[in-house]
C-alpha positions as CSV (number, residue, x, y, z in Angstrom):
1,X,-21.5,40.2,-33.3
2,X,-21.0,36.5,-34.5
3,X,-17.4,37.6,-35.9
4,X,-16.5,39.6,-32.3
5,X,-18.0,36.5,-30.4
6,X,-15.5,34.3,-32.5
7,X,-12.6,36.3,-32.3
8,X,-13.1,36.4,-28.5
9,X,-12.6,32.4,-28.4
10,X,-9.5,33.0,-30.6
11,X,-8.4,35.5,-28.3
12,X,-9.1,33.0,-24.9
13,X,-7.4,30.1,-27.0
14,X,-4.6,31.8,-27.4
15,X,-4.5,32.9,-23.4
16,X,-5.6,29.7,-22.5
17,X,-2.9,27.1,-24.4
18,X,0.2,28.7,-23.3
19,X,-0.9,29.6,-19.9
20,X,-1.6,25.9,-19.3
21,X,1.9,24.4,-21.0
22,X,3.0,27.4,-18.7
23,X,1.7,25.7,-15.4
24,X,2.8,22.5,-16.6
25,X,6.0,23.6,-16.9
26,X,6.0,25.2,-13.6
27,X,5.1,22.4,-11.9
28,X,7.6,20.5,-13.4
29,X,10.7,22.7,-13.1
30,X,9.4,23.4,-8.9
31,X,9.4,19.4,-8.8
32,X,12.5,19.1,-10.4
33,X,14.2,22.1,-8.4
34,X,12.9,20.8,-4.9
35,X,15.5,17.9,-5.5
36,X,18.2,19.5,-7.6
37,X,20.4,19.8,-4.7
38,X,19.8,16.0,-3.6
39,X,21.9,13.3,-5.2
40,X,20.5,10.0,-5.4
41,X,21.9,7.7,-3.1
42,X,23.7,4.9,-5.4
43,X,22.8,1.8,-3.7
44,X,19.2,2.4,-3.5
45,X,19.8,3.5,-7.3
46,X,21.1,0.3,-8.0
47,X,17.7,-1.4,-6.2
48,X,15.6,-0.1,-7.9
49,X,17.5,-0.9,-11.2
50,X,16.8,-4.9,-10.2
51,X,13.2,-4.3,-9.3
52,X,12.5,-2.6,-12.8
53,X,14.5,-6.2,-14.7
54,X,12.4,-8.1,-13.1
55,X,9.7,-6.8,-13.6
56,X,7.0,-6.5,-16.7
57,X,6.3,-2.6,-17.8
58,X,3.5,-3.0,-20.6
59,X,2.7,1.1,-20.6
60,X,6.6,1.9,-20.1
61,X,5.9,3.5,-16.7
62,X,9.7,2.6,-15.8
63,X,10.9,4.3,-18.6
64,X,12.6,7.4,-16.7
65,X,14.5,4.9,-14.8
66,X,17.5,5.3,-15.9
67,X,21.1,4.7,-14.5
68,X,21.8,8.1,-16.2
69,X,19.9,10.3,-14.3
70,X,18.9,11.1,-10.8
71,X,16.7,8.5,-9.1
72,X,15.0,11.1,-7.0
73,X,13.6,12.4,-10.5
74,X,12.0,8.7,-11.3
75,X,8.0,8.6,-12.2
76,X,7.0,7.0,-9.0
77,X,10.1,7.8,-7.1
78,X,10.0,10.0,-3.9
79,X,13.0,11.1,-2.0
80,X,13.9,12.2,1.5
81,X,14.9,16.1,0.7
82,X,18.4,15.7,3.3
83,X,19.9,12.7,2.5
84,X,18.9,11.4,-1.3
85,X,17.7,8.0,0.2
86,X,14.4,6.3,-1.7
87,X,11.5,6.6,1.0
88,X,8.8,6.0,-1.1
89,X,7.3,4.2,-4.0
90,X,4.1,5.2,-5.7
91,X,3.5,2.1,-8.6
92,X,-0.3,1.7,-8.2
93,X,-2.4,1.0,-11.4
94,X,0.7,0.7,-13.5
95,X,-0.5,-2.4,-15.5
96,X,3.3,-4.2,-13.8
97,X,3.9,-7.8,-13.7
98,X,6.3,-10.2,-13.6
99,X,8.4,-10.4,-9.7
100,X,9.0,-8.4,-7.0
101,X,12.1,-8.2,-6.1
102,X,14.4,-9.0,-2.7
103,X,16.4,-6.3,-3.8
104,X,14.0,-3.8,-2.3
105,X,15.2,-4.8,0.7
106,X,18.6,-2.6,0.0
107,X,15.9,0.5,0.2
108,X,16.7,0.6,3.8
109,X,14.6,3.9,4.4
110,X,11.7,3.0,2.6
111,X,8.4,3.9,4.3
112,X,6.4,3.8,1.8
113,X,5.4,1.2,-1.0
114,X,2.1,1.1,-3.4
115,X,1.9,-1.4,-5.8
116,X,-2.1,-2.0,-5.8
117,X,-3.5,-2.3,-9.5
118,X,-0.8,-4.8,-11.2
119,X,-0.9,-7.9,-12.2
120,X,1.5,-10.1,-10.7
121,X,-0.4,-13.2,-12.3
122,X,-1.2,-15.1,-9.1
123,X,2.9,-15.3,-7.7
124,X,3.1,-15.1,-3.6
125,X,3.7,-12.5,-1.6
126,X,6.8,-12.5,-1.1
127,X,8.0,-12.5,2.7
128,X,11.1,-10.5,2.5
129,X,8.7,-8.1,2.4
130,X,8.2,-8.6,6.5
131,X,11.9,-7.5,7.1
132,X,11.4,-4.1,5.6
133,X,10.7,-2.7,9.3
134,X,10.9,0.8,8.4
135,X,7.7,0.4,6.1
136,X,4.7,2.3,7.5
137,X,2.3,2.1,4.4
138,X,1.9,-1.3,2.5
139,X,-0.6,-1.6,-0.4
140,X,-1.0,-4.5,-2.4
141,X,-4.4,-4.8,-2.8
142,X,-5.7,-5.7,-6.4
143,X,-2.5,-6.8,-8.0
144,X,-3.6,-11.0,-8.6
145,X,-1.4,-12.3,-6.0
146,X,-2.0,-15.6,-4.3
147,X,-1.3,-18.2,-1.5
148,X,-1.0,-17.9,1.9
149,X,-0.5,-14.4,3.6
150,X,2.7,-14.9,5.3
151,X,3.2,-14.2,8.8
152,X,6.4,-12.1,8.6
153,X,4.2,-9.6,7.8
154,X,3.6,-9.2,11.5
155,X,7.1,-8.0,12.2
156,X,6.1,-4.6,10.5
157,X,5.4,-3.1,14.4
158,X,5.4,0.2,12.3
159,X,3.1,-0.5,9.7
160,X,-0.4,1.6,9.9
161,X,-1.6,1.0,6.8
162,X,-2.2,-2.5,5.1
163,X,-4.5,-3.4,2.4
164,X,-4.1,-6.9,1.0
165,X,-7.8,-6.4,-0.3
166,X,-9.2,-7.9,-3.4
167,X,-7.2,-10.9,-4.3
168,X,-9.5,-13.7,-4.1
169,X,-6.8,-16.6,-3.8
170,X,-4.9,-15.4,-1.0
171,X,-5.9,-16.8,2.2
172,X,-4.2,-17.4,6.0
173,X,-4.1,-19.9,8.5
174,X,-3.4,-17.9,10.9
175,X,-4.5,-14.4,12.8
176,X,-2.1,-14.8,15.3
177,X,0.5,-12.6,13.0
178,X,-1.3,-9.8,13.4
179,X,-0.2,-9.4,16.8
180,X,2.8,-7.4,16.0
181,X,1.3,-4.8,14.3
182,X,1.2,-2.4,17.0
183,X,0.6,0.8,14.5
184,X,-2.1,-0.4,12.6
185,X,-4.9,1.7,11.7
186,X,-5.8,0.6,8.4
187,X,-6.2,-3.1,7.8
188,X,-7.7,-4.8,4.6
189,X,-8.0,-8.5,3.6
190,X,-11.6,-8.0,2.0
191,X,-11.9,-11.4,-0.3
192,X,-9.1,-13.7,1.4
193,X,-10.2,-17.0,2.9
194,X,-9.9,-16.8,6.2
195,X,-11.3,-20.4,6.9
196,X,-8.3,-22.3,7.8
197,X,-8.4,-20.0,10.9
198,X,-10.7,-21.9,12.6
199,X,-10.5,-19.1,16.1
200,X,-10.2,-16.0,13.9
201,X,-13.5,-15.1,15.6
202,X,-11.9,-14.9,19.1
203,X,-8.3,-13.8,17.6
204,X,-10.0,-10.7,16.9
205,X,-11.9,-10.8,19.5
206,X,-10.4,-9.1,23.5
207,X,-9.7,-12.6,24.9
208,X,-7.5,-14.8,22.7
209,X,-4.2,-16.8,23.2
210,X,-1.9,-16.4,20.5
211,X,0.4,-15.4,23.1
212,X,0.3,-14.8,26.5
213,X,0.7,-11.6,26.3
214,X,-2.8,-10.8,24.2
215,X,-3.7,-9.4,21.2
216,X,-3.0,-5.8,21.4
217,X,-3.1,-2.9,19.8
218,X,-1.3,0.3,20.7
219,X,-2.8,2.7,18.0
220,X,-6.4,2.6,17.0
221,X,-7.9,0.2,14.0
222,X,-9.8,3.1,12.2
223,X,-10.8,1.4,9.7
224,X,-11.4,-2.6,9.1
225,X,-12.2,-4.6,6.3
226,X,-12.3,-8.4,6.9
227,X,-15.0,-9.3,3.8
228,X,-15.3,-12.8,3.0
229,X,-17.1,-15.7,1.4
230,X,-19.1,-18.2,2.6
231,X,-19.4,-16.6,5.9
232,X,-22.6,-18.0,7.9
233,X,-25.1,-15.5,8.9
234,X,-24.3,-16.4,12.7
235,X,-20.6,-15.7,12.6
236,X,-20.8,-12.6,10.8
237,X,-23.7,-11.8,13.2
238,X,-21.2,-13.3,16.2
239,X,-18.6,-11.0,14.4
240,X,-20.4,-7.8,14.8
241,X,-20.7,-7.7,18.4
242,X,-17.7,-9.2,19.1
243,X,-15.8,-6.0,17.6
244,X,-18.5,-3.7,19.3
245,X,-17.1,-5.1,22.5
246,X,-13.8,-5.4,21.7
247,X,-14.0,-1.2,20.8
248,X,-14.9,-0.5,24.3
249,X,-11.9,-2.1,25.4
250,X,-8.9,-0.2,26.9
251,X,-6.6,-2.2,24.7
252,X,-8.8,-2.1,21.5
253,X,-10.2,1.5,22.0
254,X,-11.8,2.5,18.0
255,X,-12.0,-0.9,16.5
256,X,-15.3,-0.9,15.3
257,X,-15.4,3.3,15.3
258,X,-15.5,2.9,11.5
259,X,-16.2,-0.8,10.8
260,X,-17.4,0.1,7.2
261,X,-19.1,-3.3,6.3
262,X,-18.8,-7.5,6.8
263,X,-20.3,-9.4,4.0
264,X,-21.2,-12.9,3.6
């Protein structure tokens, strides 16, 4: 019995190992086949070349990057299936450093950019990154950068989701930039100072004047994370009914529909 019971695990061992380098190479070859027929277009090629020089890859994450092969085929690297051009870049928890690059700003279709989880040892964000106006999705949260948030990030009018959360030393002087983010549904600056803004109480309140026009929003905040320090327990109290207000409002319908938490 012992000696069949044995044999049996032999038996599923031998079933089991190749069936799983099987599905590993399936997965691989459908990845690789989906974009077979898509050349990667050179310019954005040549981009993404610059961003990898300047920056830091401790784990070698960069490594497929090549100027031999296909960029549509890099680790991290995603394609439009049509036309070749780089519409998205998936870099979180990569353990990068170093800079960031203005040469991101020749990936004229990118959508798309993740680079929470680095380290990019306290450096600003850089504001080029508020002329990429085709980016919908903007994550930098966790990656030790520092300074002021700049306010070129409000010409992202097509930006839904942006998490600057977790980096202790960034911190604004102003709301008012947040104004022209008229896709927004996602917004995180947990941990950033937000003391120099001495009205960011009524900025993200229904009645403000950062222009005449008002703080609007044309898609729904569905989720908001504004975490702080040093907050008095009467402003964060004044906070909280300020956004349940302001989610009644024609012009600020779901603010507070999931207001996860405001910490002082």
């Amino acid at each position: 019995m012992a000696a069949s019971f044995a044999t049996l695990h032999v038996l599923f061992l031998v079933w089991f190992l190749p069936t799983t380098f099987s599905l590993s190479f399936f997965f691989f070859f459908f990845k690789a086949e989906s974009i077979s027929n898509v050349s990667c277009y050179e310019k954005d090629k040549q981009a993404l070349l610059t961003l990898k020089r300047g920056l830091t890859d401790h784990e070698h994450v960069l490594s497929s990057w090549s100027d031999h092969k296909n960029c549509c085929i890099w680790d991290g690297v995603f394609c439009d299936k049509k036309t070749g051009r780089v519409s998205e870049l998936h870099l979180s928890n990569s353990r990068l450093g170093g800079e960031i690059s203005g040469s991101l700003l020749q990936l004229e279709h990118l959508n798309y950019l993740d680079l929470s989880g680095n380290d990019f040892n306290c450096t600003p964000i850089p504001t080029f990154l508020g002329s990429m106006y085709n980016l919908t999705h903007l994550d930098l949260s966790s990656t030790n950068v520092c300074g002021l948030i700049p306010h070129h990030l409000g010409n992202l009018s097509s930006l839904r989701y942006l998490s600057l959360g977790n980096n202790s030393d960034l911190y604004v002087d102003s709301l008012c930039w947040m104004s022209g983010l008229f896709a927004i549904q996602y917004l995180d600056l947990s941990y950033s100072d937000l003391h120099r803004e001495v009205d960011w109480l009524q900025i993200m309140s229904y009645e403000n004047s950062c222009n005449p026009r008002q703080f609007q929003f044309e898609a729904d905040i569905n989720e908001l994370f504004l975490y702080t320090r040093d907050v008095d327990e009467a402003k964060a109290e004044e906070f909280n009914e300020m956004a349940c207000k302001a989610s009644l409002a024609d012009q600020q319908k779901q603010l507070n529909k999931k207001f996860n938490q405001f910490i002082t």
